[in-house]
C-alpha positions as CSV (number, residue, x, y, z in Angstrom):
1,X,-19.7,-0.5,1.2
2,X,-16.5,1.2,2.4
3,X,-13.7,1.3,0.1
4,X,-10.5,1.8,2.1
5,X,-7.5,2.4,0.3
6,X,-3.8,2.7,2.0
7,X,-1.0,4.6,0.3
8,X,2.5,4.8,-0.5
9,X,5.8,5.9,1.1
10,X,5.6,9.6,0.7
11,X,2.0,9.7,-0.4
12,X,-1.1,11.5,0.9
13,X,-4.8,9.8,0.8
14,X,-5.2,12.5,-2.4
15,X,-3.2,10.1,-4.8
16,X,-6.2,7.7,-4.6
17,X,-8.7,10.5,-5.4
18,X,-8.5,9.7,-9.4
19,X,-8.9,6.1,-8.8
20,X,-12.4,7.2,-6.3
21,X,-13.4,9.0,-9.2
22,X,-13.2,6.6,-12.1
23,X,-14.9,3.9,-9.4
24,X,-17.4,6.7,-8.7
25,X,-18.5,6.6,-12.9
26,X,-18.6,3.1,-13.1
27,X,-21.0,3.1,-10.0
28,X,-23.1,5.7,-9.9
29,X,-26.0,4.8,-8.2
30,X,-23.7,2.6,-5.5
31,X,-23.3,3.5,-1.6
32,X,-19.7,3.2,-1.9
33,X,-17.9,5.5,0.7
34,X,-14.5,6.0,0.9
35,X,-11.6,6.4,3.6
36,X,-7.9,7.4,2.6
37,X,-6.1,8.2,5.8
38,X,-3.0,10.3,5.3
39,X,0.0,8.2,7.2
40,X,3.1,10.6,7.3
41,X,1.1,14.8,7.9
42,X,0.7,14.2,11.4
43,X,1.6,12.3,14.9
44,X,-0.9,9.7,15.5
45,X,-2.0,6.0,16.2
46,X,-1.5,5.6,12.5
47,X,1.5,7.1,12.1
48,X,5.1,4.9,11.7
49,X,5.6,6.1,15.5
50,X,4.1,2.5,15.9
51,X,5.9,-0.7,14.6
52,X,3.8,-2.9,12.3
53,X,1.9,-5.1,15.5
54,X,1.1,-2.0,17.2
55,X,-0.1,-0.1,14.0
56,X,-2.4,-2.8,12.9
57,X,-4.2,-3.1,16.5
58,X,-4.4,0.9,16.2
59,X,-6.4,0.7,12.8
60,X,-9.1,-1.8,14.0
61,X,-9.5,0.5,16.7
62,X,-9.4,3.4,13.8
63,X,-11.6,1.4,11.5
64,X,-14.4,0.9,14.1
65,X,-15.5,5.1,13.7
66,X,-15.7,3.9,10.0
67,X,-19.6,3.2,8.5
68,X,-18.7,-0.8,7.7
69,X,-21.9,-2.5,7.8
70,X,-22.5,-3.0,4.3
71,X,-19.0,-4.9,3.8
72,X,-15.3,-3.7,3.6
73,X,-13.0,-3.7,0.7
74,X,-9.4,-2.8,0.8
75,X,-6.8,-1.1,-1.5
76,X,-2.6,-0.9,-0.3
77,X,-0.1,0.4,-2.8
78,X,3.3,-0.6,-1.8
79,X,4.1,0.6,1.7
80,X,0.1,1.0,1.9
81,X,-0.1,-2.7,0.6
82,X,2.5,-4.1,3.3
83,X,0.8,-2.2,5.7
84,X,-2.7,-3.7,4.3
85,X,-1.1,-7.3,5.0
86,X,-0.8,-6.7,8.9
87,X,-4.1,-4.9,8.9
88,X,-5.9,-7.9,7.5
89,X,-4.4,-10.3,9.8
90,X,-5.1,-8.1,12.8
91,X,-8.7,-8.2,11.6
92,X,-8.7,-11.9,10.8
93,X,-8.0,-12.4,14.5
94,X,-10.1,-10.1,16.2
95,X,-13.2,-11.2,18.1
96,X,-14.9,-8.9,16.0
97,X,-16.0,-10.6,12.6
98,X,-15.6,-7.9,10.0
99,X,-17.7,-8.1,6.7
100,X,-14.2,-8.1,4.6
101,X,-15.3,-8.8,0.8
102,X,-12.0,-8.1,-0.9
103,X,-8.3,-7.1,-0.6
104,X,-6.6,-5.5,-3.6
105,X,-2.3,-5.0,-3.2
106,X,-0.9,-2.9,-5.3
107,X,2.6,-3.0,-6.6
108,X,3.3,-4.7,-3.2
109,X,5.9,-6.9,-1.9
110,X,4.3,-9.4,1.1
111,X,7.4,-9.4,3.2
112,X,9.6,-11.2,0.7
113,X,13.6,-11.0,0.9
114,X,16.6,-13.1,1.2
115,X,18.0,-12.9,4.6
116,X,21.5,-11.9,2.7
117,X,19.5,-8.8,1.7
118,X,18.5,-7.7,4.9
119,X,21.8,-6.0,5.6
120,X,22.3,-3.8,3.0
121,X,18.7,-3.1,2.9
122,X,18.7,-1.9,6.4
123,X,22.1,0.3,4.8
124,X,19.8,1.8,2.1
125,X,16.9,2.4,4.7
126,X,19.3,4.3,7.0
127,X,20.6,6.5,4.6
128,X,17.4,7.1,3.3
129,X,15.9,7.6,6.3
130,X,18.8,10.3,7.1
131,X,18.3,12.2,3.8
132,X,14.4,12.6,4.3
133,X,15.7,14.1,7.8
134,X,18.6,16.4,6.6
135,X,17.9,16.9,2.5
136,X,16.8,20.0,0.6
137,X,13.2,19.2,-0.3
138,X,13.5,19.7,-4.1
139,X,16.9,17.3,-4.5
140,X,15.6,15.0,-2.3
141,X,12.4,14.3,-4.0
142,X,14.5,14.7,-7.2
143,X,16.3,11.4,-6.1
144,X,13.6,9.9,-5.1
145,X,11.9,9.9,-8.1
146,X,15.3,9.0,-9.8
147,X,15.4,5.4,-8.0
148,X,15.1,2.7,-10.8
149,X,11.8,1.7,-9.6
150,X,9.9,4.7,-10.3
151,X,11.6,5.4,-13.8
152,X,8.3,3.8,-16.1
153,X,6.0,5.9,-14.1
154,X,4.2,9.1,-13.6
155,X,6.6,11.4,-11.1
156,X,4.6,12.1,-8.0
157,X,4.7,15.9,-7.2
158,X,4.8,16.6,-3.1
159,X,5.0,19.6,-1.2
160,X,7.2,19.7,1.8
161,X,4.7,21.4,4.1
162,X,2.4,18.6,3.5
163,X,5.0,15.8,5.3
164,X,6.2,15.1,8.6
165,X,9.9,14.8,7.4
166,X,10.7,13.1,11.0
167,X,7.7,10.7,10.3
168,X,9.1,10.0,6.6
169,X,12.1,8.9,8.3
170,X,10.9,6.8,10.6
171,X,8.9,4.9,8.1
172,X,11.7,3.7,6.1
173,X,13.1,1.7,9.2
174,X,10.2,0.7,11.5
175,X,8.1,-0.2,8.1
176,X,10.8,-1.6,6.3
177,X,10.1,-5.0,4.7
178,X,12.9,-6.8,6.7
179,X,10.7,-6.2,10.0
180,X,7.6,-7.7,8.8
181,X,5.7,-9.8,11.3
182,X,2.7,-11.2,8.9
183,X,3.0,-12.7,6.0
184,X,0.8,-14.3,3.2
185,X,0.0,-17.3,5.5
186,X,-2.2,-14.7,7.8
187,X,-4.4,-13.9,5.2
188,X,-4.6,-16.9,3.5
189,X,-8.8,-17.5,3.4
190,X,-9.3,-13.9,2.4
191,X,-10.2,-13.2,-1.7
192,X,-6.9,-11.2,-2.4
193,X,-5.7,-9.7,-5.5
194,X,-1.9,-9.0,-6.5
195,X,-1.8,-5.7,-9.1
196,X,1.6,-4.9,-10.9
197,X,2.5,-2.5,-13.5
198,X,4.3,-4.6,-17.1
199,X,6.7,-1.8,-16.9
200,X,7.7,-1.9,-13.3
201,X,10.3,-4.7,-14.6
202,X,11.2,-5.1,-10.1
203,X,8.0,-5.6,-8.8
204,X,6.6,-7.6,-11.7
205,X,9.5,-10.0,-11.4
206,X,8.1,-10.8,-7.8
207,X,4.4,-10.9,-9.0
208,X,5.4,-13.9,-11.2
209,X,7.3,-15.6,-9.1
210,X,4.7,-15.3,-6.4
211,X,2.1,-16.7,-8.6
212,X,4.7,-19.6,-9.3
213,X,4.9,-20.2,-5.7
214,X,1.2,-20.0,-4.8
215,X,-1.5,-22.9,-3.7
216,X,-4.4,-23.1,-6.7
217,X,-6.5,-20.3,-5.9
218,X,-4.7,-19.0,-3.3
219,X,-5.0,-15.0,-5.1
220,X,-5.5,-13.4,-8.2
221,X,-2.5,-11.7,-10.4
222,X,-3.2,-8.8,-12.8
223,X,-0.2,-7.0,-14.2
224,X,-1.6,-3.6,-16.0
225,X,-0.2,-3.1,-19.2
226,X,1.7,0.3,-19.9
227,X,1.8,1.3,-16.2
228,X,4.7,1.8,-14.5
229,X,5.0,1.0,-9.9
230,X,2.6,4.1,-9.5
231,X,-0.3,2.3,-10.8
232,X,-2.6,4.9,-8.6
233,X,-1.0,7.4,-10.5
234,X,-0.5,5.4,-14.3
235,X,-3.8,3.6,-14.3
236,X,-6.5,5.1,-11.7
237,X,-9.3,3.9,-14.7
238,X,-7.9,0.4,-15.4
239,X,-8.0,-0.1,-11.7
240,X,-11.0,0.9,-11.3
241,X,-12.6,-0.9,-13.8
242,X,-10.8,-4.0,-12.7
243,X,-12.0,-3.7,-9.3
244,X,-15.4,-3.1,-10.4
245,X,-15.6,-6.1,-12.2
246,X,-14.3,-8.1,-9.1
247,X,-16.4,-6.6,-5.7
């Protein structure tokens, strides 16, 4: 079984590395492998270079030097997630039938916002966007981890040598979550599950009303108590034992 698992604005494939360990106790004597690309170190065909159509056809492509023979499950947190969500649709389509067991989203949104919110969220994506480009590292991740949604969780250390900061950018505008093209609809007959932290009072809001809105059956909600929008960072062993219990 290959466990692939997608990360976060600003992350690296190492924040899952906690969360593969903990699954790695709970299964010891599993063939679970594990692939974490890193998004945002390096030009690429999965880099945000490509817009969210172009990026999904690219990790099919990506996925295919991957050993999936023994069934796929999936793991997005937040950008990762959204990014997950046109992944699985581009697979869902293919002419290839991919053994796809389960998809877990992780403090995710699925493309969800008011179109009187797209203005000013394109606003708050430019000026982010300009800040990753023009900022001195240690205020700008300093702000960052100041934003409201962050404040009940674990504060992500990154090292500016490790990032693209011209990739970073590009991110918050050609990934933004006004530009979607998929949404829940495309992924509809797949077992999904939607993870949220109690204390990540933003995103949990969404996870309710999303399970409010759903068909019977249509996914699974979890919201982890204690954690924070980090959840790979606040709860690696919670996850993990959740997900063992469900593959």
């Amino acid at each position: 079984m290959l466990l692939v698992c997608l990360h976060g604005f600003c992350g690296q494939s190492k924040d899952a590395e906690p969360f593969f360990a903990a699954l790695k106790r709970l299964k010891p004597s599993s063939t679970l492998n594990f692939w974490a690309p890193d998004l945002f170190k390096d030009e690429g065909p999965l880099s945000p270079r490509h817009g969210f159509l172009d990026w999904a056809r690219n990790f099919e492509e990506a996925l295919r030097k991957q050993p999936v023979e023994d069934g796929l499950v999936f793991v997005g947190y937040s950008l990762g997630g959204r990014l997950l969500l046109h992944a699985l649709a581009q697979l869902q389509s293919s002419k290839t039938a991919w053994p796809i067991h389960q998809a877990f989203f992780l403090s995710s949104n699925p493309g969800w916002i008011e179109e009187a919110e797209v203005p000013g969220r394109r606003r708050w994506e430019k000026q982010w966007s300009r800040r990753f480009l023009e900022d001195e590292w240690s205020a700008l991740q300093r702000d960052w981890n100041a934003l409201a949604v962050f404040e009940s969780s674990q504060e992500a250390q990154r090292e500016e040598h490790l990032f693209s900061r011209e990739l970073l950018a590009l991110a918050l505008e050609n990934w933004s979550v006004t530009r979607h093209e998929r949404d829940l609809e495309d992924i509809k007959s797949l077992p999904q599950h939607w993870c949220f932290g109690s204390k990540d009072a933003k995103y949990k809001a969404l996870g309710q009303r999303m399970v409010q809105q759903a068909r019977p059956g249509e996914f699974c909600a979890v919201f982890f108590e204690g954690s924070g929008h980090r959840l790979l960072l606040d709860a690696p062993d919670e996850l993990a034992q959740y997900l063992s219990q469900s593959m």
